[in-house]
C-alpha positions as CSV (number, residue, x, y, z in Angstrom):
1,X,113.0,34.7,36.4
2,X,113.9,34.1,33.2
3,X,112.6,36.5,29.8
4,X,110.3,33.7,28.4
5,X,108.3,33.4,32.2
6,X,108.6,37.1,32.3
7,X,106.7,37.7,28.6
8,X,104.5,35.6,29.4
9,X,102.9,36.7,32.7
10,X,102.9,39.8,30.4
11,X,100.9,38.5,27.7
12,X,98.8,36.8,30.3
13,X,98.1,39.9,32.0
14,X,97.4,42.0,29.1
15,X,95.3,38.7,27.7
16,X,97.5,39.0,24.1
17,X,97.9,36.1,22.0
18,X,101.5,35.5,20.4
19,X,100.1,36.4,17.4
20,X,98.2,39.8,18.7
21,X,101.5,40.8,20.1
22,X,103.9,40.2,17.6
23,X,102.1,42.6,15.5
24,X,101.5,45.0,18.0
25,X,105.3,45.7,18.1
26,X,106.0,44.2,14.0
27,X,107.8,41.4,14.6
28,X,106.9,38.2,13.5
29,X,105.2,35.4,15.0
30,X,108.4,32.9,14.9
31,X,110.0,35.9,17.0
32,X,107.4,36.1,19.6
33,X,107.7,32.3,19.8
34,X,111.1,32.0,20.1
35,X,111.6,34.5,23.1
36,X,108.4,32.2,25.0
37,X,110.8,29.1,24.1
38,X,114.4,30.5,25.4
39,X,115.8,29.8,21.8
40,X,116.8,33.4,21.7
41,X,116.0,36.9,23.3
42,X,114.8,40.0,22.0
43,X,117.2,42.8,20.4
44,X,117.5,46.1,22.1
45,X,115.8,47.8,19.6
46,X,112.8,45.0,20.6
47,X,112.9,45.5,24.1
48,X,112.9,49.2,23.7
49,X,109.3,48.5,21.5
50,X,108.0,46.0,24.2
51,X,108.5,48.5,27.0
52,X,106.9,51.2,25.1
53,X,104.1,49.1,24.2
54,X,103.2,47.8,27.7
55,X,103.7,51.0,29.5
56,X,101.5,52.3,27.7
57,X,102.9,55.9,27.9
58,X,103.1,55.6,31.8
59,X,106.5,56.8,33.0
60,X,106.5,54.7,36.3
61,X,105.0,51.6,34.4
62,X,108.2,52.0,32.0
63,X,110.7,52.0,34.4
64,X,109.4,49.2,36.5
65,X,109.6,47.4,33.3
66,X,113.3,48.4,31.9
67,X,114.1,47.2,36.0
68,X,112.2,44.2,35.5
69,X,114.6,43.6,32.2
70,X,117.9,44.6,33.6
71,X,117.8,41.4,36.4
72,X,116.0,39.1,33.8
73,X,118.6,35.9,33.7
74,X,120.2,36.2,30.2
75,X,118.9,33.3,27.4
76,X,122.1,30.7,27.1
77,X,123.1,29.6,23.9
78,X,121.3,26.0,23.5
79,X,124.3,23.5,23.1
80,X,124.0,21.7,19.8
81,X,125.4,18.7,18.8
82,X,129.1,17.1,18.7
């Protein structure tokens, strides 16, 4: 599974818009939008605020989702040209 299928189940679950979410953890909207489109991931300091804010404070919610993390396939550099 790769991060962008992963946030998105997540945001489909949760029934968040890119928008809702992005400031629901302060990051911008081009952010959100670029972790959906595999153009980049999220920064640790990100990931740490997306666990906390869909575990909602539930220790066995927040482990299944730093898990879920650790065997997402990492986000390759997209080749550009030349």
């Amino acid at each position: 599974m790769t991060f962008a299928t992963w946030l998105q189940s997540l945001l489909d679950k949760n029934h968040l818009t890119q928008a809702a979410f992005s400031r629901a953890i302060n990051v911008s909207r081009v952010c959100v939008s670029q972790w959906l489109s595999s153009d980049r991931g999220p920064s640790k300091p990100n990931q740490q605020a997306l666990v906390k804010y869909f575990a909602k404070d539930c220790e066995e919610t927040k482990t299944k989702l730093i898990v879920e993390l650790f065997y997402i396939e990492p986000i390759k550099p997209k080749k550009t040209g030349n």
